[in-house]
C-alpha positions as CSV (number, residue, x, y, z in Angstrom):
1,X,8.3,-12.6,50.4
2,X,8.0,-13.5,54.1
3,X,11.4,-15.3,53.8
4,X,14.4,-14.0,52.3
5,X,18.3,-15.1,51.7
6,X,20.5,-12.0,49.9
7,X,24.2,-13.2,49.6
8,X,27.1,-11.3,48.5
9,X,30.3,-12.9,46.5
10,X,32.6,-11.7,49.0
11,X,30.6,-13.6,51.4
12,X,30.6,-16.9,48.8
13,X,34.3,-16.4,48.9
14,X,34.6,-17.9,52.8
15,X,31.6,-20.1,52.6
16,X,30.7,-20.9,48.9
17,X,28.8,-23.7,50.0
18,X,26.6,-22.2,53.1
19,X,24.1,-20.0,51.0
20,X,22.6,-22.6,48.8
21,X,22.6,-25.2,51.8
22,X,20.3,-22.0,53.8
23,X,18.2,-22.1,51.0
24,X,17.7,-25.9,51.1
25,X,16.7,-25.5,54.4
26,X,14.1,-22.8,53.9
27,X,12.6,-24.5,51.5
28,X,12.0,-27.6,53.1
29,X,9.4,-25.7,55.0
30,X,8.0,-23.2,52.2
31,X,8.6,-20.9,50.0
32,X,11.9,-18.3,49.7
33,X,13.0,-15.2,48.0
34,X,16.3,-15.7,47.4
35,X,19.0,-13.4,45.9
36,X,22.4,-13.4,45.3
37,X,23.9,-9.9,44.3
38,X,26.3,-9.3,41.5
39,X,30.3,-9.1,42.0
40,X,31.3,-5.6,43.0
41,X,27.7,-4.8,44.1
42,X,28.0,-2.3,47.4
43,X,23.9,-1.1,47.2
44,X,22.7,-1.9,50.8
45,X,19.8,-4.1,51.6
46,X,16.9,-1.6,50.9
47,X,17.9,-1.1,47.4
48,X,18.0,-4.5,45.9
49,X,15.0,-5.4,47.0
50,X,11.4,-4.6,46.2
51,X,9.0,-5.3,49.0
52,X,11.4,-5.1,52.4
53,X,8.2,-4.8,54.4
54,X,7.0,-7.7,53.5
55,X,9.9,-9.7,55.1
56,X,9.1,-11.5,58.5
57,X,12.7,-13.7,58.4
58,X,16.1,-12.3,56.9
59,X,19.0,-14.2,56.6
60,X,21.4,-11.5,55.4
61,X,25.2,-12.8,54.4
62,X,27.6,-10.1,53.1
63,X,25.5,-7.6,52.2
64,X,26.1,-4.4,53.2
65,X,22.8,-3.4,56.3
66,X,22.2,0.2,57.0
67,X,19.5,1.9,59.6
68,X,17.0,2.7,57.0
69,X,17.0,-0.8,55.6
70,X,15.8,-1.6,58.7
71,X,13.6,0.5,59.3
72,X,12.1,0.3,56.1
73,X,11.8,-3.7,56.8
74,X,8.6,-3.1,59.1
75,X,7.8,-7.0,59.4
76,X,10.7,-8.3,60.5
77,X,10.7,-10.4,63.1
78,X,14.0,-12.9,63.0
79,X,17.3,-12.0,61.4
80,X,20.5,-13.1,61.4
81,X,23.2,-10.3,59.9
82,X,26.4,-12.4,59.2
83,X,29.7,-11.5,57.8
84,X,32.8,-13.4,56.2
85,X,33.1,-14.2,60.3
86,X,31.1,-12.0,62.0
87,X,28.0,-9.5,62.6
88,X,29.0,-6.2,61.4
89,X,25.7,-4.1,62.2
90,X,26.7,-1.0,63.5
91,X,25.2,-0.3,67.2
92,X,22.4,2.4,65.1
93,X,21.0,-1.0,64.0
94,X,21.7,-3.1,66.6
95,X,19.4,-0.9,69.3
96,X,16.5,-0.3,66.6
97,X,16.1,-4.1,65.8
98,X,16.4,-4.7,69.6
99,X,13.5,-2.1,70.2
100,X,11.5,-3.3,67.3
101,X,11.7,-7.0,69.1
102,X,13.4,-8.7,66.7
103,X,14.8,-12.0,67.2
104,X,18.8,-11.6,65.6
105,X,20.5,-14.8,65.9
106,X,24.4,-15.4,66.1
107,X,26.9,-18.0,66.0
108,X,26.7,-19.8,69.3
109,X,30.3,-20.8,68.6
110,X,33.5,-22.3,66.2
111,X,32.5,-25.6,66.6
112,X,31.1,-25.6,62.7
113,X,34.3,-27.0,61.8
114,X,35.4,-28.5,64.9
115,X,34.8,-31.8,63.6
116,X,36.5,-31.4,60.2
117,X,39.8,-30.2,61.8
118,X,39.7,-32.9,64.4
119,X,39.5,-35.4,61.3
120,X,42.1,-33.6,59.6
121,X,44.5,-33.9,62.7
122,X,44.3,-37.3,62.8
123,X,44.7,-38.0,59.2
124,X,47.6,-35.6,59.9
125,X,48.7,-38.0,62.6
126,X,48.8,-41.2,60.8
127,X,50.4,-39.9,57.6
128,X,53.1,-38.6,59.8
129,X,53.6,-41.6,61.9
130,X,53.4,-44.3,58.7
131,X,55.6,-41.3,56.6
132,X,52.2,-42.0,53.8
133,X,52.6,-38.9,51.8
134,X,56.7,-39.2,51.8
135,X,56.0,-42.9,50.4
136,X,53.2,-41.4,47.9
137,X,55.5,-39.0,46.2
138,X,58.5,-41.6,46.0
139,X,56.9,-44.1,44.5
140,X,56.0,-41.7,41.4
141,X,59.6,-41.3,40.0
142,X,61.7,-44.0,41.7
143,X,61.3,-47.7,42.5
144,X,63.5,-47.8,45.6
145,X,60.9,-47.6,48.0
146,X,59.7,-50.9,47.1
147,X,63.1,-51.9,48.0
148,X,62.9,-53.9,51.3
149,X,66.3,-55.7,51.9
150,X,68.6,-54.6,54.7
151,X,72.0,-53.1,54.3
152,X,74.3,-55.7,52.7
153,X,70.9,-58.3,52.2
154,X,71.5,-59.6,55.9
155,X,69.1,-58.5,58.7
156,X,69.9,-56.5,61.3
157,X,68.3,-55.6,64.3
158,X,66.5,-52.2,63.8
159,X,67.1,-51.7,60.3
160,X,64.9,-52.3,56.9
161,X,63.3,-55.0,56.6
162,X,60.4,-56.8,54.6
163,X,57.7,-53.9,54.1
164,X,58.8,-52.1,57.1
165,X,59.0,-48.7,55.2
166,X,58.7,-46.5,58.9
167,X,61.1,-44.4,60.0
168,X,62.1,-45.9,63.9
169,X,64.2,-42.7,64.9
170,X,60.7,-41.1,64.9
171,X,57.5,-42.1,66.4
172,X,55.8,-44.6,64.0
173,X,53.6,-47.7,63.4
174,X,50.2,-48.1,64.9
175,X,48.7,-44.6,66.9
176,X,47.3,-47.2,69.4
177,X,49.6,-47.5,72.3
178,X,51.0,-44.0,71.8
179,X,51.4,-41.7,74.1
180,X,49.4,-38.5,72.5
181,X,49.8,-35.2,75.0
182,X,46.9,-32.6,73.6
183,X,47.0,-28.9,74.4
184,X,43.1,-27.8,75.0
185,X,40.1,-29.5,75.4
186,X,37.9,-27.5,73.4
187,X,35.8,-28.3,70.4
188,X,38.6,-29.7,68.3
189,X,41.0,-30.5,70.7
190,X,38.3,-32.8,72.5
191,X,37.3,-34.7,69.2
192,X,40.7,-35.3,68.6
193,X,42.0,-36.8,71.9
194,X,38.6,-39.1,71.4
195,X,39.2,-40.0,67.9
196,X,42.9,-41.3,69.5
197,X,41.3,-42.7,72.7
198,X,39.1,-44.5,70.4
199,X,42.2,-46.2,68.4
200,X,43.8,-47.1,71.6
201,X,46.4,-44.5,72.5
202,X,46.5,-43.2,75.9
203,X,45.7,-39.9,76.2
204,X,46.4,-36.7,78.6
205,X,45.2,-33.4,77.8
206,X,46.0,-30.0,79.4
207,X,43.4,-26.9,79.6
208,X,43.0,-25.1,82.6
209,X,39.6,-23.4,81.8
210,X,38.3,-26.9,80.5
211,X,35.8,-28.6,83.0
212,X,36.1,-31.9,84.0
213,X,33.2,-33.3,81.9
214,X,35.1,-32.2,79.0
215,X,38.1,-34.5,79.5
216,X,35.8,-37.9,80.7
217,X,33.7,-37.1,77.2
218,X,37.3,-36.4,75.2
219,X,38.7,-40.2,77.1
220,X,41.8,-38.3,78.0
221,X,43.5,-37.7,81.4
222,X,43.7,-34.3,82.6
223,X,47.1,-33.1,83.2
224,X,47.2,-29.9,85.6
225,X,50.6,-28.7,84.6
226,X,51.9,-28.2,80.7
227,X,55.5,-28.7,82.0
228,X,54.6,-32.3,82.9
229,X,52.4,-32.7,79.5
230,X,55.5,-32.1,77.4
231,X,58.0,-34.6,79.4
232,X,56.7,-37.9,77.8
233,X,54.6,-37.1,74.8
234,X,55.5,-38.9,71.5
235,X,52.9,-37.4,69.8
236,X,52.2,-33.5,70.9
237,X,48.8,-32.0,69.4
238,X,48.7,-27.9,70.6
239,X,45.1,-27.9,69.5
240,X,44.0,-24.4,70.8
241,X,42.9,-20.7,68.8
242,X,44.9,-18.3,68.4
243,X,44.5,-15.8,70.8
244,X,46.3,-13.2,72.6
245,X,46.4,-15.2,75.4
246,X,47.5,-18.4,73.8
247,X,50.5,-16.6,71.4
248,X,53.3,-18.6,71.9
249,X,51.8,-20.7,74.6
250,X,53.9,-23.2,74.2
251,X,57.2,-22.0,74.9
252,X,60.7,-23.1,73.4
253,X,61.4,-24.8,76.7
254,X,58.0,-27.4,76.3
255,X,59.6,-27.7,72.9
256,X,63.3,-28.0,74.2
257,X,61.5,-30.5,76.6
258,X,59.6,-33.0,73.9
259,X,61.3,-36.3,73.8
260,X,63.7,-37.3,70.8
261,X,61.3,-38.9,68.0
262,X,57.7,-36.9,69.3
263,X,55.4,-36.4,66.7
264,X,54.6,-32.7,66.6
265,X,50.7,-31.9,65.2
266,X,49.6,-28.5,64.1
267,X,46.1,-28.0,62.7
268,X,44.9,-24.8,64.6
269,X,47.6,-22.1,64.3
270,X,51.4,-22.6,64.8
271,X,51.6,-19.3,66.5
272,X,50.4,-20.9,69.8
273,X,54.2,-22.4,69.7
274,X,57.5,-21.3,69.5
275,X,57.8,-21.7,65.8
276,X,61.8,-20.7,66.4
277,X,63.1,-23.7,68.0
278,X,60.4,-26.0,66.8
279,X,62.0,-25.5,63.6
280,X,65.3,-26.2,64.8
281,X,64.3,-29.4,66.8
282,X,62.5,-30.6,63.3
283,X,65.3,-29.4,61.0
284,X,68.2,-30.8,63.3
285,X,65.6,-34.1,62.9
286,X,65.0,-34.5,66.6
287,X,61.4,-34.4,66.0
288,X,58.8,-35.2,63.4
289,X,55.8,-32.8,62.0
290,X,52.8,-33.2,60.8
291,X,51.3,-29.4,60.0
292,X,48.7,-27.6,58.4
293,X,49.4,-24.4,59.9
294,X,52.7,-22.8,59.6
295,X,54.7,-19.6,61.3
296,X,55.1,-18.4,57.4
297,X,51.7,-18.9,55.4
298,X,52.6,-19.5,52.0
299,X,56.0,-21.9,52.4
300,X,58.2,-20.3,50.1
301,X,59.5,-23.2,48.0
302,X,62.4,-22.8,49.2
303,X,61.6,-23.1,52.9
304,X,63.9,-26.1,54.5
305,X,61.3,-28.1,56.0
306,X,59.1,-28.4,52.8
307,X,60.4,-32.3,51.2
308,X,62.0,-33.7,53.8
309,X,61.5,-37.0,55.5
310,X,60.6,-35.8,58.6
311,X,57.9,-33.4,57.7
312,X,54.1,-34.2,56.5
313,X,52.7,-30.6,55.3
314,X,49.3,-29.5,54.0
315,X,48.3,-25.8,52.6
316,X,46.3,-24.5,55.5
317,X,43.1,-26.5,54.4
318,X,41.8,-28.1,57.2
319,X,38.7,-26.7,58.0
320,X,36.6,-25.7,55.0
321,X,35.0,-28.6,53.6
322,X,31.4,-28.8,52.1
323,X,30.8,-30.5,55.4
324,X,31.9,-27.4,57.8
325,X,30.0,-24.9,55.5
326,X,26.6,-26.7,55.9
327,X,27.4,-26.8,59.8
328,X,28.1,-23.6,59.6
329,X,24.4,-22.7,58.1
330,X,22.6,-25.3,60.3
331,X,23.9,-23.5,63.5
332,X,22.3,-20.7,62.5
333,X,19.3,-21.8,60.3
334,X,18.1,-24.1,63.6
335,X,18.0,-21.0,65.8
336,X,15.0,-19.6,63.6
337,X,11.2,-20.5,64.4
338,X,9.4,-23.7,62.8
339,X,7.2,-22.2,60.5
340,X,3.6,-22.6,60.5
């Protein structure tokens, strides 16, 4: 049993995916012990297994690690001790595996689902600027979207016409041209101001602890000031975490200052805004929004900005796909020695 995988359900119920993808990994360079625990099982480490000294490589998600199980592991020489997000070895443990020399290995960073939520945001995007999911659910029960004739069946400048379903008092049609304003240039924030770059928009971004390489690799101008971001945007991506530092980071008057019609994108958290009078702006229909994140996590069904024209929205989904859990394991799996 030189190799060994335990997983616990309450870690399968963040990443269902990311055990089984560790032990396709293992496996492709010999054999592994691998054991997933039963529901409601709190037994530590030493107690579900048989031969712990006989482990050189651990990777241990969910299941509860104490001192003894450590010391009782007298091979080990790489681990990696993961929670639903996080180590949560006590500093007992900690200081013997340090002493003992073994390698413990660690999330180098979020950017496991970096790339899914970047996606996400720009499906986001489009669906809000071509009004795709408003269209979707209209088409199911009525036939007056297929409807193209102006008022009175006589053009007019600026109004319906043939299949021009948009909405022109908010930003709409083609992202290419647009002028997209991102706040961050961090792992997602950078793949998304690339993926718009790619399709032609022309893109600024704003993060003062970004370096430069970061906004030449994301093809977006750096803006120093987030005043001056906000002041022509018509699409406005906040694309940062949610930290203490970056609650309500973007104040109500960056909101106050987004032009009539500007495309608002949420895909991180919308606590890095002022969720107050961004719902006022969208509500009084001054601006557009495309969210997966929301100030009030569920909706309530009753919440005003769930159905309306305006408003693209999405249950908080964006980054767990089958995709992010296997990058997830990889990040960590890759950090452990060849074997052999």
């Amino acid at each position: 049993m030189s190799s060994l995988i335990v997983v616990h359900p309450d870690f399968d119920h963040i990443w269902p995916f990311a055990g089984d993808y560790f032990r396709a990994l293992w496996e492709r360079e010999g054999e592994v012990e691998f054991v997933r625990v039963g529901d409601g099982e709190e037994r530590p480490l030493r107690q579900l297994i048989a031969w712990p000294g006989q482990i050189r490589r651990l990777a241990c998600l969910g299941v509860k690690v104490e001192l003894e199980c450590l010391r009782a592991c007298t091979s080990l020489r790489e681990a990696t001790f993961q929670g639903a997000y996080s180590s949560s070895l006590s500093p007992a443990c900690r200081d013997h595996l340090e002493k003992a020399g073994v390698r413990v290995y660690h999330h180098p960073s979020e950017g496991f689902w970096s790339q899914t939520v970047a996606e996400y945001g720009l499906a986001l995007t489009l669906c809000g600027l071509r009004r795709i999911p408003q269209l979707h659910h209209q088409i199911l029960t009525s036939l007056a979207p297929w409807d193209y004739e102006p008022p009175g069946g006589r053009g007019r400048p600026g109004a319906r016409g043939q299949q021009f379903g948009d909405d022109p008092r908010f930003a709409s049609g083609t992202l290419a041209g647009k002028r997209v304003r991102v706040v961050g240039a961090g792992n997602i924030a950078s793949r998304y101001a690339s993926f718009a770059h790619f399709l032609g928009a022309e893109v600024a971004a704003w993060d003062p602890f970004a370096s430069e390489p970061c906004f030449h690799r994301a093809g977006a101008r750096r803006e120093w000031h987030l005043d001056r971001l906000v002041q022509d945007a018509e699409i406005f991506a906040p694309m940062v975490p949610l930290t203490d530092s970056t609650r309500d980071l973007v104040k109500a008057r960056h909101i106050e200052a987004l032009p009539q019609g500007c495309l608002v994108v949420l895909v991180t958290r919308a606590r890095i805004c002022d969720t107050q009078v961004l719902r006022r702006r969208v509500l009084a229909e001054e601006l557009s929004l495309a969210a997966d994140v929301w100030d009030v996590e569920p909706l309530p069904l009753d919440d005003p900005l769930l159905g309306r024209s305006n408003v693209v929205h999405t249950p908080h989904n964006a980054g767990r796909t089958i995709d992010a859990n296997r990058t997830w394991t990889q990040k960590l799996a890759e950090q452990f020695l060849p074997v052999g």
